[in-house]
C-alpha positions in Angstrom: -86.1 -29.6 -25.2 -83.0 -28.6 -26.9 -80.0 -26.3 -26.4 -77.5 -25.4 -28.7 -74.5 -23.4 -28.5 -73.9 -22.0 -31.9 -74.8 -22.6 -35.4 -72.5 -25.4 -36.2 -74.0 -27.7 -33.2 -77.2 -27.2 -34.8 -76.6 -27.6 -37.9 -75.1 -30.8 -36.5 -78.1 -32.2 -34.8 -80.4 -31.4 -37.9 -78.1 -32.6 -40.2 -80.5 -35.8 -40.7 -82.7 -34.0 -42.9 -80.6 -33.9 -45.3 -79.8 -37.2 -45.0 -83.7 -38.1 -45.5 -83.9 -35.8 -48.0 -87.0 -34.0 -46.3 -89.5 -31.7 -47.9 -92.2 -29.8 -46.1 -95.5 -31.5 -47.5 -98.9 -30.5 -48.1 -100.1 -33.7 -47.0 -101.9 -33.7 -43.8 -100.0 -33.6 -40.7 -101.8 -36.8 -39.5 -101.2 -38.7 -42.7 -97.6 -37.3 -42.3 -97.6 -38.9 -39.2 -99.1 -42.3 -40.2 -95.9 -42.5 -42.8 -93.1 -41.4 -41.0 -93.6 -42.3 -37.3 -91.4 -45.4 -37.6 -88.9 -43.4 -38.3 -86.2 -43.3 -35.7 -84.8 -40.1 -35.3 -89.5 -39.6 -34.7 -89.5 -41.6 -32.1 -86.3 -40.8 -30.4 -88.2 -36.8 -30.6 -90.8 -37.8 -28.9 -88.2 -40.1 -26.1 -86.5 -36.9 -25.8 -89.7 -34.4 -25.2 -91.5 -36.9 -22.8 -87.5 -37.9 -21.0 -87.8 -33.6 -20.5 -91.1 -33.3 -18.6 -91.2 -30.1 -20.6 -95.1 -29.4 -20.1 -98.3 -31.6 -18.3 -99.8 -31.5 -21.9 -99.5 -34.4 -23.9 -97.4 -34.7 -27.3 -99.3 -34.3 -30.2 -98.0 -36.8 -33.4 -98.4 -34.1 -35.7 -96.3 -31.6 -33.5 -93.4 -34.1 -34.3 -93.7 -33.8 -38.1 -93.9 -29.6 -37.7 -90.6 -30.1 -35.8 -89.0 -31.7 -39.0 -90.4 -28.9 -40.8 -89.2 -25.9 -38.9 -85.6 -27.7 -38.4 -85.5 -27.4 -41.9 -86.2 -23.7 -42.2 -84.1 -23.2 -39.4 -81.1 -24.6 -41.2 -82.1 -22.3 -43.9 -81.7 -19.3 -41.9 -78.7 -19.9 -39.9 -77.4 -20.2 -43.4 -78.5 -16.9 -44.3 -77.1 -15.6 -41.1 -73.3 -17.1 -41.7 -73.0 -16.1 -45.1 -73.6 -12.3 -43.2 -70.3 -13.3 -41.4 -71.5 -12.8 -37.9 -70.1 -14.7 -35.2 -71.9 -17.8 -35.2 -70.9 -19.1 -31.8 -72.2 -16.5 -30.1 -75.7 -17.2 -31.6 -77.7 -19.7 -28.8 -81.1 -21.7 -30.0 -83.3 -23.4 -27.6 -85.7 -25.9 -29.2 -89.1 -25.8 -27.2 -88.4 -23.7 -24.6 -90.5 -24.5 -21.7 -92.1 -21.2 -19.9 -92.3 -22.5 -16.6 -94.2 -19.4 -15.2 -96.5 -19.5 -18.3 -98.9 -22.3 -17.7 -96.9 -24.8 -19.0 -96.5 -22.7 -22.6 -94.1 -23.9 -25.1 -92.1 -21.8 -27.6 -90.9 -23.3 -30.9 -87.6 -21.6 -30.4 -85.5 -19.2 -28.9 -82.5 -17.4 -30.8 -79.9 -15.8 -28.1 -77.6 -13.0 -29.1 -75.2 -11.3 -26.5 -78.3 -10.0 -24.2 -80.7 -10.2 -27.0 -83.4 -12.4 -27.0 -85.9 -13.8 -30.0 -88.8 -15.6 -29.4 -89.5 -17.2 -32.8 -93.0 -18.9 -33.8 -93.7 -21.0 -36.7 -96.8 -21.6 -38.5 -98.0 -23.3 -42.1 -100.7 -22.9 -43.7 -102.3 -24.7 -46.8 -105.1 -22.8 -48.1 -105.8 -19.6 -49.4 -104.9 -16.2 -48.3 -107.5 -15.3 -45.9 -106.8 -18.4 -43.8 -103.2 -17.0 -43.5 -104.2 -14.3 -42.0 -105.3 -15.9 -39.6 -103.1 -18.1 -39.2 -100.5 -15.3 -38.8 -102.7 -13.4 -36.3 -103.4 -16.4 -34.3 -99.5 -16.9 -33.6 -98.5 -13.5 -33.7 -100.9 -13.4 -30.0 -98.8 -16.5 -28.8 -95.5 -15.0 -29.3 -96.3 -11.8 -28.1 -97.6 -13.7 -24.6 -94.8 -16.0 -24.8 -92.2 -12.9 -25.3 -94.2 -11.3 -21.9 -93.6 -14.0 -19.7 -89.8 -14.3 -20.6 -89.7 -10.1 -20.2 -91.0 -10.6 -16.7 -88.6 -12.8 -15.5 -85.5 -11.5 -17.1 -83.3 -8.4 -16.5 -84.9 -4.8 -17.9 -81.7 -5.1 -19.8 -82.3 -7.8 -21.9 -83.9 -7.3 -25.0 -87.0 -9.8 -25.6 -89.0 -9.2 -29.1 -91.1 -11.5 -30.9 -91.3 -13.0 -34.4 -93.5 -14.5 -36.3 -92.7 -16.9 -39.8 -95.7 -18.1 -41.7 -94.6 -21.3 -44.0 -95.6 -22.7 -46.8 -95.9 -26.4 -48.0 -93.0 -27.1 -50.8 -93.7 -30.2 -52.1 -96.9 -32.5 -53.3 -96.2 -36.3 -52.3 -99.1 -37.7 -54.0 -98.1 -36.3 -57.3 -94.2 -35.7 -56.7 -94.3 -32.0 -57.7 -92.3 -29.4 -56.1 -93.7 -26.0 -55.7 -91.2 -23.6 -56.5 -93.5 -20.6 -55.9 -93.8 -21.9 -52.3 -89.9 -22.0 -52.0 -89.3 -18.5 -53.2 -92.2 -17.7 -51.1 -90.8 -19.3 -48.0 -87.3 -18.2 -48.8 -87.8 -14.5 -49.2 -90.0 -14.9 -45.1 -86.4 -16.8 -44.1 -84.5 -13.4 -45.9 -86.2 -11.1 -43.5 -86.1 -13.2 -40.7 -82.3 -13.1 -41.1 -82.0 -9.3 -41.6 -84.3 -9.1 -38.5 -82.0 -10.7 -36.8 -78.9 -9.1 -38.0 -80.7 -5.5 -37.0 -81.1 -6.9 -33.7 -77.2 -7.9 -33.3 -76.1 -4.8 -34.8 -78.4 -3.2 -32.1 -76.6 -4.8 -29.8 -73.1 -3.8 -30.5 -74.2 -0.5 -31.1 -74.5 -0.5 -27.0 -71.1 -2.0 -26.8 -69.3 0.5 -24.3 -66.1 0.6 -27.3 -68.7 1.7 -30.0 -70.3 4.1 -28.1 -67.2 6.1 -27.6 -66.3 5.7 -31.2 -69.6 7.9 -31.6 -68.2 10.1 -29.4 -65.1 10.4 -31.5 -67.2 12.0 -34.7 -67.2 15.4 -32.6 -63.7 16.0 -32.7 
């Protein structure tokens, strides 16, 4: 649905989050939906998603809302990632990345690296630990299916691996209390996301045809 070539463009696009000064509720997604669907970067979303013809399945509201939501994190992590000084422009994200040999599947996004690939899946959840689980199993099996189709079509030398970030809501509407223990909790998942991702690009250099004959060089 979306492409964008490096951090900075992304962090462009997204940048009206800040602007509305969005929080990842613990409302309901459809009462999310009922309060901010007149908003109109919403429906320009959804103009965008159905202007695509990403998929034959139809839009869900509540998908839009989670989009708001993982933008968020997103920014929060490609944060985490700059302040590790990697080249930024060379990091690619696709936004709903349509698997067109994969029954019309959908991943939430797709971080590019050099020939690096990560197939990245969100998921919240709002009550107690066991549903989590769950919740974590359930899309840890997409991502692994969605991160199968994409192997088979790409070259053997690209490196396609899967990841999964379980989120938590930050922030009670109704009462106008912020969950810091949610924050931290969502933070620290963003932490290891980001040194995932750094072992994967300093995987990839490692293969760089210069650094493998600095290896070399240790024998003499």
């Amino acid at each position: 649905m979306y492409y964008f070539e490096g951090i900075n463009k992304f962090n462009t696009f997204s940048d009206f989050l800040d602007k509305l000064s969005w929080k990842i509720e613990r409302q309901l997604l459809k009462e999310r939906v009922n309060i901010y669907q007149s908003l109109p970067i919403y429906q320009e979303l959804k103009k965008r998603f159905s202007e695509q013809l990403i998929t034959i399945w139809p839009l869900k509201e509540e998908e839009v809302i989670t989009w708001f939501d993982t933008l968020l994190l997103m920014r929060r992590l490609l944060i985490e990632l700059f302040k590790t000084g990697i080249e930024s422009d060379k990091i690619h994200i696709l936004m709903e990345y349509p698997l067109i040999f994969g029954n019309h599947m959908r991943t939430d996004y797709l971080i590019v690296y050099e020939r690096s690939i990560i197939v990245l899946e969100f998921g919240m959840f709002n009550q107690d630990e066991r549903r989590s689980e769950e919740r974590y199993t359930k899309k840890l099996q997409e991502s692994i299916t969605h991160r199968q189709v994409i192997a088979n079509i790409v070259d053997k030398s690209i490196d396609v691996t899967n990841y999964v970030l379980i989120y938590r809501p930050e922030f009670d509407r109704v009462h106008s209390v912020i969950n810091t223990e949610n924050i931290d909790y969502n933070n620290y998942e963003i932490s290891l996301l980001s040194k995932f991702i750094q072992l994967k690009i300093n995987t990839q250099k490692d293969l760089l045809a210069i650094n493998q004959l600095d290896k070399i060089n240790i024998y003499y």
